[in-house]
N, C-alpha and C positions, 0 to 999 in steps of 0.2 A: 241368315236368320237362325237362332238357335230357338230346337224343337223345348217345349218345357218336357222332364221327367214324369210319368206316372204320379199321381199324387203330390206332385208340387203345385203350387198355387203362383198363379203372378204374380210379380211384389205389385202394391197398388201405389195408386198417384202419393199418397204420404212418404212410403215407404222410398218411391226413387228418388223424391224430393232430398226426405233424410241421407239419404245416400251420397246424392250431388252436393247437399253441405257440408260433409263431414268429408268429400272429397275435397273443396274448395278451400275445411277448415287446416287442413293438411300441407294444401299451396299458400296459408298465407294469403288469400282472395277476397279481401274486405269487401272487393265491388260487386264479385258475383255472388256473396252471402245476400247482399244490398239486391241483387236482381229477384232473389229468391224472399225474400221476409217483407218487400214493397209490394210485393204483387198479390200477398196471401190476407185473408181474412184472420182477423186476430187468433182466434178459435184454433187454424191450419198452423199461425207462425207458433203457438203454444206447442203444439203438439212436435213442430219441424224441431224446437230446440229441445224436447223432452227427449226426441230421438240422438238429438247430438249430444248431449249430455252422456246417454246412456252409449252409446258407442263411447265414447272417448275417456268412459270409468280408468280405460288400463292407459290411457295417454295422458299422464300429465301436463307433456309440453305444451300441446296441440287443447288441453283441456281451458290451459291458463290462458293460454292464446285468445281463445273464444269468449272467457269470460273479461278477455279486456276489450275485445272487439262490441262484444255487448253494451261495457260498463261507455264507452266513448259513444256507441246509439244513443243509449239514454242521457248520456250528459249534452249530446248533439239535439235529443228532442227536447230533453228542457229549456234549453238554450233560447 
């Protein structure tokens, strides 16, 4: 178990969320994106892609990746 620093704060429940998706957006992880955005209140999944957004400003591979993985939800939810 690792001790937190003086003055650091835990990342909170969004925060490791954003983390695990922008892990997953990295693997290429449609389905664990899927495990993570199914299970959240609209409100959390807004905020989870706001953070992957913002991490993935300097990655465009991994940026464009995500924004097709999105653009196929949404054509999957209209559908």
């Amino acid at each position: 178990m690792c001790a937190k620093g003086f003055g650091q704060s835990e990342p909170t429940k969004i925060d490791k969320l954003i983390e695990s998706a922008v892990r997953y957006c990295h693997k290429r992880h449609p389905e664990a994106l899927d495990s993570i955005f199914d299970n959240l209140p609209v409100n959390l999944n807004e905020r989870v892609v706001t953070g992957i957004l913002a991490a993935l400003q300097k990655d465009i591979d991994t940026l464009s990746w995500f924004c097709g993985y999105m653009a196929s939800e949404i054509v999957r939810f209209v559908d």
